[in-house]
C-alpha positions as CSV (number, residue, x, y, z in Angstrom):
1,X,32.0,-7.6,-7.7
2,X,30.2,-6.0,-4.3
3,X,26.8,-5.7,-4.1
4,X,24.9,-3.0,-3.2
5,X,23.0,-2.4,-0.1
6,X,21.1,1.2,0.5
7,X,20.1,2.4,3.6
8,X,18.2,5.4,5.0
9,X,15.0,6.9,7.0
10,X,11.7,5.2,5.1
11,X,10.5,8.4,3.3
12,X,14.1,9.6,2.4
13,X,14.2,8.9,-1.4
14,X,14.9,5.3,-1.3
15,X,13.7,4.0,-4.8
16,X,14.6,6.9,-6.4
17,X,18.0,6.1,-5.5
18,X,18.0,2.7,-6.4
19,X,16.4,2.9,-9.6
20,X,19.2,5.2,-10.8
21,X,21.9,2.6,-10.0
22,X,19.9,0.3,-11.5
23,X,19.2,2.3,-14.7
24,X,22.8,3.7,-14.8
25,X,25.2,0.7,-13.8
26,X,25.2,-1.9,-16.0
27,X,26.3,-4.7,-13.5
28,X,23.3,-3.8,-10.9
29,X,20.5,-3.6,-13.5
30,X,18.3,-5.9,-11.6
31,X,15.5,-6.0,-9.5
32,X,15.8,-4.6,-6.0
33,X,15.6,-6.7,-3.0
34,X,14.1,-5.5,0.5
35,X,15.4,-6.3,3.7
36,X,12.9,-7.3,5.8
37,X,14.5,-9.4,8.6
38,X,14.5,-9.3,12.6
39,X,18.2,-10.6,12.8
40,X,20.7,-9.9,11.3
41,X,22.1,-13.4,10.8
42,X,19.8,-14.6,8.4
43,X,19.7,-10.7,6.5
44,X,23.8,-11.7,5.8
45,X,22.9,-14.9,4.4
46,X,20.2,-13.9,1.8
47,X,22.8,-11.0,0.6
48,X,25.9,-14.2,0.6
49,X,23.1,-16.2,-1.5
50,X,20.4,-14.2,-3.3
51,X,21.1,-13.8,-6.9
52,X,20.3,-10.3,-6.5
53,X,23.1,-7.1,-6.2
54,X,21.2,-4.6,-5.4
55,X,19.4,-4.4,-1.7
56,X,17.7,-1.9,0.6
57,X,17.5,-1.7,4.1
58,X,15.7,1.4,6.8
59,X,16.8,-0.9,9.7
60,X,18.7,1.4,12.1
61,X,22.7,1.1,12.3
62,X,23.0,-0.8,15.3
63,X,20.6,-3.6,14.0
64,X,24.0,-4.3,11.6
65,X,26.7,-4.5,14.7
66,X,26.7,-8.1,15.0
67,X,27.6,-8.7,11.5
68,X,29.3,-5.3,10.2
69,X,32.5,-6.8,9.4
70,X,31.0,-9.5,7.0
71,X,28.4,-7.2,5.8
72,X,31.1,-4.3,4.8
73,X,33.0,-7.5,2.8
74,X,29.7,-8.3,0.9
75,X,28.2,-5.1,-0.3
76,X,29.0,-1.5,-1.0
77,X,26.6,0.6,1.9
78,X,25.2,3.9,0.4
79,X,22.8,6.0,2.5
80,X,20.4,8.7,0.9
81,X,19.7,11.4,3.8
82,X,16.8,13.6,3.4
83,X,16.0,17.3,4.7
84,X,14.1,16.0,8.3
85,X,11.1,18.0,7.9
86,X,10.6,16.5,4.8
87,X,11.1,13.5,6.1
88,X,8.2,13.6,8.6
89,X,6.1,15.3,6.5
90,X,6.3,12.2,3.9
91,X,6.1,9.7,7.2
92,X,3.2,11.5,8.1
93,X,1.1,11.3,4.4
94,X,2.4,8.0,4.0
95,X,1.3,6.7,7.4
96,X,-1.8,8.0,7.3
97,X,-2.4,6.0,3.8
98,X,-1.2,2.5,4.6
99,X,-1.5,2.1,8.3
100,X,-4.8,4.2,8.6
101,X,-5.0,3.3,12.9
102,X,-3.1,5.7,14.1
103,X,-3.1,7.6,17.5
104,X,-3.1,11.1,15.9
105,X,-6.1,11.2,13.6
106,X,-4.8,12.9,10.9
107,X,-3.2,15.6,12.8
108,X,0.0,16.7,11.8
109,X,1.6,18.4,15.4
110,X,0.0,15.5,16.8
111,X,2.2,13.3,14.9
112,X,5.3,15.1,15.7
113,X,4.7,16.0,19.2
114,X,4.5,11.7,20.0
115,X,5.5,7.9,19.6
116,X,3.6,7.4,16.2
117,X,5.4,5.5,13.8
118,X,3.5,2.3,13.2
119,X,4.4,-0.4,15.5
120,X,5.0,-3.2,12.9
121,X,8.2,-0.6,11.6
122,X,9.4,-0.2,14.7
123,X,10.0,-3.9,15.2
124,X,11.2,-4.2,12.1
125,X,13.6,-1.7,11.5
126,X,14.0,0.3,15.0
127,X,16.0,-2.2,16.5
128,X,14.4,-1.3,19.8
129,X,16.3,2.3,19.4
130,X,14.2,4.7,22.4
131,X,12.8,7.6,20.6
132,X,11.0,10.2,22.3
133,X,8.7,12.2,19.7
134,X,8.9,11.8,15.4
135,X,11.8,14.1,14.9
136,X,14.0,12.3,18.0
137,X,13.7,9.0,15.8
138,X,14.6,10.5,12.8
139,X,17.7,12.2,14.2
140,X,18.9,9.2,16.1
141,X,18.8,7.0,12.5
142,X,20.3,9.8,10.5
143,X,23.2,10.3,13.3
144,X,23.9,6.6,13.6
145,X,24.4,5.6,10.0
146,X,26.2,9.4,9.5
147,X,29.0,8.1,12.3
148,X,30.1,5.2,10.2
149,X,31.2,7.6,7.3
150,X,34.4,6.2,6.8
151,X,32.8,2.9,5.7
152,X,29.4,4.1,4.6
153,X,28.8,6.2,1.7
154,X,26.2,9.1,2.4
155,X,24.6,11.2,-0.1
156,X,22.1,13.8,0.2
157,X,18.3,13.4,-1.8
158,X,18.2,16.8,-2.8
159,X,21.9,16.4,-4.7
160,X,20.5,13.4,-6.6
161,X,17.1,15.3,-7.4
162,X,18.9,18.5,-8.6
163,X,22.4,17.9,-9.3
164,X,21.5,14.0,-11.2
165,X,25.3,13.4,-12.8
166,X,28.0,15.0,-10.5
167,X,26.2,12.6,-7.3
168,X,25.8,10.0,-9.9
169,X,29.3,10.4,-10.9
170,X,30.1,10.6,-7.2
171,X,28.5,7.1,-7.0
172,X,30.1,6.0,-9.8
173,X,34.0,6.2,-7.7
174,X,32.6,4.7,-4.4
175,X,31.7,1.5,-6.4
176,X,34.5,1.5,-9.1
177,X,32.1,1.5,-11.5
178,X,31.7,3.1,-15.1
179,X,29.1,5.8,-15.8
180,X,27.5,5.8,-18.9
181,X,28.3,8.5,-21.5
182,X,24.1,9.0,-21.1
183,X,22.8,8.8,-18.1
184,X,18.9,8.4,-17.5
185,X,17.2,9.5,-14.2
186,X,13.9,7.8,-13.1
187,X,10.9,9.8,-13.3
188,X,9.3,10.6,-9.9
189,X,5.6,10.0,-11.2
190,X,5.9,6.2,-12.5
191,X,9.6,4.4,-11.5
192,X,9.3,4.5,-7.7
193,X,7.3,2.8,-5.2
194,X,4.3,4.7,-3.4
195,X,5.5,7.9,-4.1
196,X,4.0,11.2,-2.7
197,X,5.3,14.6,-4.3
198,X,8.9,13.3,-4.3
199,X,9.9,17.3,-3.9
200,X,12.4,19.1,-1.9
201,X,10.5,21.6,0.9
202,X,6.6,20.3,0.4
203,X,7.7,20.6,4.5
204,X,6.4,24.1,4.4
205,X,2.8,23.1,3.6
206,X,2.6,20.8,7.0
207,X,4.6,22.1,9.4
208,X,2.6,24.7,12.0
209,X,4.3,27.3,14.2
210,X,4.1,24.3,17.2
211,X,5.2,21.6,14.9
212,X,7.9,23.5,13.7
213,X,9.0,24.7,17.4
214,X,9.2,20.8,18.5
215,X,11.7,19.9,15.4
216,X,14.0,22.9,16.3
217,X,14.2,22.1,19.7
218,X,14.7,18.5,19.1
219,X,16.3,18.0,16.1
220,X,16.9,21.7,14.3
221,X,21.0,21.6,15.5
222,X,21.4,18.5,14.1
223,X,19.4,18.8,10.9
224,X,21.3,22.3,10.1
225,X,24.5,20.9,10.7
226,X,24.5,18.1,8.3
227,X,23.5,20.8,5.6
228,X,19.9,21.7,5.8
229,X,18.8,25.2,6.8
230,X,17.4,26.3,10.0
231,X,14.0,28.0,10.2
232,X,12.9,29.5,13.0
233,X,8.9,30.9,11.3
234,X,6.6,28.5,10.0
235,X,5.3,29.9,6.5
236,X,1.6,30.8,6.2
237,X,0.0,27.8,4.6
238,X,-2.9,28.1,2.6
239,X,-5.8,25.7,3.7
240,X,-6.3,22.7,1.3
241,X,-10.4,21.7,1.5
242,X,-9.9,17.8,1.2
243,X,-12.5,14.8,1.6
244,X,-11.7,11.3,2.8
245,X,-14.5,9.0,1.8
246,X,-14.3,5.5,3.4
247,X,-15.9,2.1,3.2
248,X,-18.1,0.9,6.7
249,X,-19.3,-2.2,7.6
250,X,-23.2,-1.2,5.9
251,X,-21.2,-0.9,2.8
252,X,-23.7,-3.4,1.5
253,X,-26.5,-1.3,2.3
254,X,-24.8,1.9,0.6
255,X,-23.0,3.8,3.7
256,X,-20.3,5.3,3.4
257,X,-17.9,7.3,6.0
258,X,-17.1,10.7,5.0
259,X,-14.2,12.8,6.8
260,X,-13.2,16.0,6.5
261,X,-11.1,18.9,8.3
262,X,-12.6,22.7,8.5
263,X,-10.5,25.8,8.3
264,X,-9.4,25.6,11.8
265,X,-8.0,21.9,11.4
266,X,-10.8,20.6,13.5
267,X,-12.2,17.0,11.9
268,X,-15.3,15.9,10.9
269,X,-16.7,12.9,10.4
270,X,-20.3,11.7,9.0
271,X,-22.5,8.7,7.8
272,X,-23.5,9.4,4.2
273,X,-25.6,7.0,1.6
274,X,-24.7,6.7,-1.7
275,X,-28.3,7.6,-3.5
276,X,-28.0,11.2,-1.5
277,X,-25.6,14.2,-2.9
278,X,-22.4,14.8,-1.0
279,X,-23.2,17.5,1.6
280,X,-20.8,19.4,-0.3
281,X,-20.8,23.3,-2.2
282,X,-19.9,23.1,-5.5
283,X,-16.4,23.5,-6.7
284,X,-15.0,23.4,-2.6
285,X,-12.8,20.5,-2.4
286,X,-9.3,20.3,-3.2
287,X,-8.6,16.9,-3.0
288,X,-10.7,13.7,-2.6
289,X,-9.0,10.4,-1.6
290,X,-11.4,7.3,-1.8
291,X,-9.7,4.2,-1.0
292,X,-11.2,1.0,-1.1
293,X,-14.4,1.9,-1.7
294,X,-15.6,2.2,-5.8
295,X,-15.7,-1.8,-5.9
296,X,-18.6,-1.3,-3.5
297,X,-20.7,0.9,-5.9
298,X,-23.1,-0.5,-7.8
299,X,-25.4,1.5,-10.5
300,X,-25.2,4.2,-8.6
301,X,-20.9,4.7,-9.4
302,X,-21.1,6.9,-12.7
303,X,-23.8,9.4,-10.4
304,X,-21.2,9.0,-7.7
305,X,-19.0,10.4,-10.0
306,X,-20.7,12.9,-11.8
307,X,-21.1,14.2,-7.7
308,X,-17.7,14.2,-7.0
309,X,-16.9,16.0,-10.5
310,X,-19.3,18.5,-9.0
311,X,-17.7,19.2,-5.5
312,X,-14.3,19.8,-6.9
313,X,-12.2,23.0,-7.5
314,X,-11.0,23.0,-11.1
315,X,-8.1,21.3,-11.4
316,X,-8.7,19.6,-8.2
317,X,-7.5,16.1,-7.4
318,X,-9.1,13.0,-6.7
319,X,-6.9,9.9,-5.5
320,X,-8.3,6.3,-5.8
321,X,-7.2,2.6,-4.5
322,X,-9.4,-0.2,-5.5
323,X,-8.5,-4.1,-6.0
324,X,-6.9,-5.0,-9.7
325,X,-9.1,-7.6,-11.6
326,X,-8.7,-10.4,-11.8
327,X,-6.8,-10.6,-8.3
328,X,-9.0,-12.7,-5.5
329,X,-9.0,-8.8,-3.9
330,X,-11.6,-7.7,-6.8
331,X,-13.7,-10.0,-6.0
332,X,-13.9,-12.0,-3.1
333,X,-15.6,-9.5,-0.9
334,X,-19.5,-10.5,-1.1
335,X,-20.7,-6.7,-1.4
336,X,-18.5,-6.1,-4.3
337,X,-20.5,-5.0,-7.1
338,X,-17.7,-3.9,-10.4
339,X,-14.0,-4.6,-10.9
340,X,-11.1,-2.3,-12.0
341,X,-8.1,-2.4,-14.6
342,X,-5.7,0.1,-15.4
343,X,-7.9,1.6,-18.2
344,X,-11.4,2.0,-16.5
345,X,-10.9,5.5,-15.8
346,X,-10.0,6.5,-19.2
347,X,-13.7,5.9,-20.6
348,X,-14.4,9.1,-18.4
349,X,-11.8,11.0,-19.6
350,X,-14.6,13.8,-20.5
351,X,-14.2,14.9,-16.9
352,X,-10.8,13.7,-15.7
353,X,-7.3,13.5,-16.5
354,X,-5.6,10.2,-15.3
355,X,-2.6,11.9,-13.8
356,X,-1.1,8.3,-12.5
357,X,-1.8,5.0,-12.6
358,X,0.2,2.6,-10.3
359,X,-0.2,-1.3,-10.0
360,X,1.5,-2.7,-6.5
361,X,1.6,-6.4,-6.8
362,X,2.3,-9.2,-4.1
363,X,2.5,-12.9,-5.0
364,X,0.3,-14.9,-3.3
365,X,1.0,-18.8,-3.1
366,X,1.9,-19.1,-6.4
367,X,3.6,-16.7,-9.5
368,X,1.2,-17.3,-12.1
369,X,-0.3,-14.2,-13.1
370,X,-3.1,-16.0,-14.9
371,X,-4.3,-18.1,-11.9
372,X,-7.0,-16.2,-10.1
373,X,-5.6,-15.6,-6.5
374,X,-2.6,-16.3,-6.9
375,X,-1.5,-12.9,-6.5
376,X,-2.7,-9.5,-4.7
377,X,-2.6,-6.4,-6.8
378,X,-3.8,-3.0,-6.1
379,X,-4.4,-0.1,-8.5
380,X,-3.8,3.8,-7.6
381,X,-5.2,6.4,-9.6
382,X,-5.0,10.1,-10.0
383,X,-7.6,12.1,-11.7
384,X,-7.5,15.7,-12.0
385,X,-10.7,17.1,-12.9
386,X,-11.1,18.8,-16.0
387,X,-13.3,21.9,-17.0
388,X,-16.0,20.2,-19.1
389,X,-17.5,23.4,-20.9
390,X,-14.0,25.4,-21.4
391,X,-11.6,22.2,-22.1
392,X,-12.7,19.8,-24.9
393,X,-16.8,19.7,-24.9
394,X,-18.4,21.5,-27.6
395,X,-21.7,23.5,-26.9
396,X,-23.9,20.3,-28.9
397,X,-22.5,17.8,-26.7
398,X,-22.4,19.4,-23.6
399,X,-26.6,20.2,-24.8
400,X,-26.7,16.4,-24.8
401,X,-25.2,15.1,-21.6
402,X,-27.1,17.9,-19.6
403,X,-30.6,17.0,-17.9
404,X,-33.1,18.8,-17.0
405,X,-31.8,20.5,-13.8
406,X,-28.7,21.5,-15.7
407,X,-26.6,18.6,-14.8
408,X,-23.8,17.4,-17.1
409,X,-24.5,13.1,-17.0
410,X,-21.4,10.8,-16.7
411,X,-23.6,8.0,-18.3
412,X,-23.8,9.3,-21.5
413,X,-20.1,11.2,-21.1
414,X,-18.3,8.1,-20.8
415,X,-19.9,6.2,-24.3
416,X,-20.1,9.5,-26.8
């Protein structure tokens, strides 16, 4: 039996694509196995010896050329191509979470218009490949696997998201391989790995009239003739109100970095202490991502919440990464003052709705679970706030949690 090996553009639907060979193919219903070399040699040699069938690979075609003939013998190569603007605009939001020192400070036409994807990828998987601007490196990745066709099966994201059995089935004859009679596709929210909205044209809530004007004239031919269309009008976007709260190196002491961008997409950056209230309206944010930064809180974190609560638009989101206890993570910084498990968040379910939960786990010297350290593992949470007087509080409790300036208390919320 082949293996499997799939390949695409990072941000192109990857896992989802895996998990649905592993969930529908009896024989590859194992876990997955990323290919994270700088040679190609030693890449043919974990396939030829790993246990594991099914692999994935973003490394651009050319990486492959030294050892395509062997590599064709070993494995069955399926690429997942993705709309391009969709593409970016995942690159972008996921960029801007995990490699936070970027060269475009959060600004969308910034990242399109240059060089910007992170320079430990571009080792990795660019093969040294020139690129001139974001949309130039997608095309060239796209339009190399896409010429080797004839021995490479491609299949499009947005046929596996809305058309799940024919592309399955479509699978199914590439690798001579039975489809079940039920076939089961993996939820976006909880089966793939650092997912963002996993939908087809979120593009249209990024992409300005100058952002859009640089993918057209790069890469707009291209992307319309494998498929997608061409638009020549960026759509009016409505402006999203969204905080980034930050850890700093006073964290200690109670400082916290606060960022923000205004109306006109200009940011804004200040120092704030944790015993003041956010210089915020109420109910005027959106969103509110704070990553690596509730471990630091001390009595001050059920106020901290009660404040955020506060600033946020019904319905509004707030995203959260902290260190899983008992990893070395969740406690080995000296100004960490609480620790977090999957549950934490549902004692203030008064206020929030846990929306997803997420545990990312890498072994560290050692696979023992139990053994403190001897693994890192992060938690991300979403919480959507909920309406505390309409949703589920009754007048007599809501009487109790309020203070005297009117102010619903997490501290009693949490325990009632």
């Amino acid at each position: 039996m082949k293996k499997i090996m799939v390949v695409s553009h990072e941000r192109s639907g990857t896992h989802f694509l895996l998990n649905s060979l592993a969930y529908n193919f009896s024989s590859y219903h194992k876990r997955v196995l990323s290919l994270e070399f700088d040679n190609p040699k030693p890449l043919l040699d974990c396939i030829k010896e790993s246990g594991e069938v099914l692999f994935k690979s973003h490394h651009h075609v050319s990486f492959f050329e030294p050892v395509w003939e062997e590599l064709t013998k070993e494995c069955h190569i399926i690429c997942i191509v993705r709309e391009g603007k969709d593409v970016l605009t995942s690159s972008f939001n996921h960029y801007c979470k995990f490699y936070p020192d970027t060269k475009y400070d959060g600004n969308f036409a910034n990242f399109i218009k240059g060089q910007n994807a992170p320079e430990k990828l571009l080792q990795l998987y660019n093969n040294n490949q020139p690129y001139d601007n974001m949309p130039d490196k997608w095309q060239r990745h796209v339009q190399g696997w896409l010429e080797k066709s004839g021995q490479v099966f491609c299949i499009k994201y947005e046929d596996l998201l809305h058309d799940f059995e024919k592309t399955l089935l479509d699978v199914s004859e590439f690798i001579e391989h039975d489809l079940p009679k039920v076939t089961r596709k993996p939820s976006l929210a909880s089966d793939n790995v650092q997912p963002r909205a996993g939908k087809a044209g979120d593009w249209v809530n990024f992409f300005s009239q100058e952002a859009l004007d640089i993918f057209n004239h790069v890469a707009g031919a291209f992307n319309e003739k494998i498929g997608y269309e061409n638009t020549e009008k960026a759509p009016d976007k409505e402006f999203i109100p969204y905080l980034n709260i930050s850890s700093t190196t006073d964290i200690s002491r109670g400082y916290l970095q606060l960022s923000w961008m205004d109306k006109d997409e200009q940011q804004h950056h200040a120092l704030h202490h944790i015993s003041q209230p956010l210089p915020f309206e109420d109910t005027s944010l959106q969103l509110i991502q704070a990553w690596d930064v509730m471990g630091f809180i001390g009595d001050e974190f059920e106020d901290f919440l009660a404040d955020l609560h506060r600033c946020m638009i019904q319905g509004g989101m707030l995203s959260i990464k902290v260190a899983e206890y008992p990893c070395a993570m969740a406690i080995s910084h000296p100004a960490t003052k609480r620790v977090f498990t999957p549950f934490t968040f549902n004692y203030y379910e008064h206020f929030f709705d846990v929306m997803h939960t997420e545990v990312i786990e890498k072994a560290r010297g050692g696979d023992d679970r139990g053994m403190l350290g001897s693994y890192e593992s992060q938690l991300y949470i979403e919480l959507r706030k909920k309406d505390p007087i309409q949703d589920f509080l009754f007048k007599k409790q809501r009487d109790e949690m309020t203070d005297e300036q009117g102010n619903l208390s997490l501290k009693t919320a949490h325990i009632q």
